[in-house]
N, C-alpha and C positions, 0 to 999 in steps of 0.2 A: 564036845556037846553034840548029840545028837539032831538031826536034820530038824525032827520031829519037836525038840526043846527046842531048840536055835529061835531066836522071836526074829517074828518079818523088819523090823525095825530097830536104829543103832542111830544111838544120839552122838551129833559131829563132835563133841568132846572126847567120847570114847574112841572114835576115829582118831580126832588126834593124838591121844597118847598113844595107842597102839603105833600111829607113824613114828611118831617119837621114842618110843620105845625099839623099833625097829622088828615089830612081829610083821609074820608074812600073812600076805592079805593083797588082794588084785582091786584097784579103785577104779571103777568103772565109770567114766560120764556121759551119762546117755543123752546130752541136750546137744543141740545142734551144733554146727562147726561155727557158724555165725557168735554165737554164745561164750562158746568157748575160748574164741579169740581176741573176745572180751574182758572174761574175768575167768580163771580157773584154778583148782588146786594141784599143786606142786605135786607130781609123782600120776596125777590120774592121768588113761590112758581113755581117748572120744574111743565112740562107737554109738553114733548115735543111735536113741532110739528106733524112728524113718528108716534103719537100713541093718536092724538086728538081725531080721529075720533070713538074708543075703549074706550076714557077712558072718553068722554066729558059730561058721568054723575057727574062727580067730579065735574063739573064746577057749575052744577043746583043750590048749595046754592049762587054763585052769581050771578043768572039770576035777570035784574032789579039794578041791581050795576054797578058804573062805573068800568071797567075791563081795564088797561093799558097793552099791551102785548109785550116785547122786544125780541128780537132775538142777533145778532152777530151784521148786517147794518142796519137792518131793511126791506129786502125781505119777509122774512118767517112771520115776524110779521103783516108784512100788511095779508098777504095772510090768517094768522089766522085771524086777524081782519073779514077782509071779511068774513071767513066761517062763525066766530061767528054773525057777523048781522044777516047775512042770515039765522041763528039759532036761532033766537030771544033776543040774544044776544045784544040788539039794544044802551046799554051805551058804546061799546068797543072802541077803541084809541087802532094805533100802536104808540110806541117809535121813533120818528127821529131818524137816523145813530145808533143805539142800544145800544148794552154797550159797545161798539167801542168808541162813539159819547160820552158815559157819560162818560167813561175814559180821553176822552182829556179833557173835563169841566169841571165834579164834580169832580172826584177824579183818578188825577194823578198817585195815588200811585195803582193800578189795571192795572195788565199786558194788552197787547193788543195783539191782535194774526190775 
């Protein structure tokens, strides 16, 4: 799929089959370390948002990979999305409703906040 088709947005069921499925894809979560140590999904790697812009050499071994990026609703993640196209980042996808949205679907058992 092309940069230009690819939609800025990816519903967390589609996320999980693809994990389950075992396709390659880098899961991004941009919400804060506090957050995160809270409640998160299995396999995502933080980077928060606050500190993209410092750290987004980390990112370089997935430039040219599709990049999934969740937050809390999904605000913050769009808004990474964007930075990241705009950074050549051009396979990235935010998360619909975030891990909010994959709490009420995939797995109930993940607090909500």
């Amino acid at each position: 799929m092309t940069a230009a088709a690819l939609p800025w947005e990816i519903d967390c069921r589609t996320v999980k089959q693809k994990l389950d499925a075992g396709e390659p894809f880098f899961l991004l979560d941009c919400r804060e370390q506090s957050e995160y140590d809270a409640v998160r999904i299995p396999g995502a790697t933080l980077l928060p948002m606050s500190q993209l812009t410092t750290r987004a050499a980390e990112l370089e071994p997935q430039r040219g990979k599709h990049i999934v990026v969740h937050c809390h609703h999904g605000g913050r993640s769009m808004r990474v999305a964007q930075w990241l196209r705009q950074n050549g980042f051009d396979q990235t996808q935010s998360m619909a409703g975030g891990i909010h949205q994959w709490a009420v679907e995939i797995d109930p058992s993940l607090p909500t906040y």
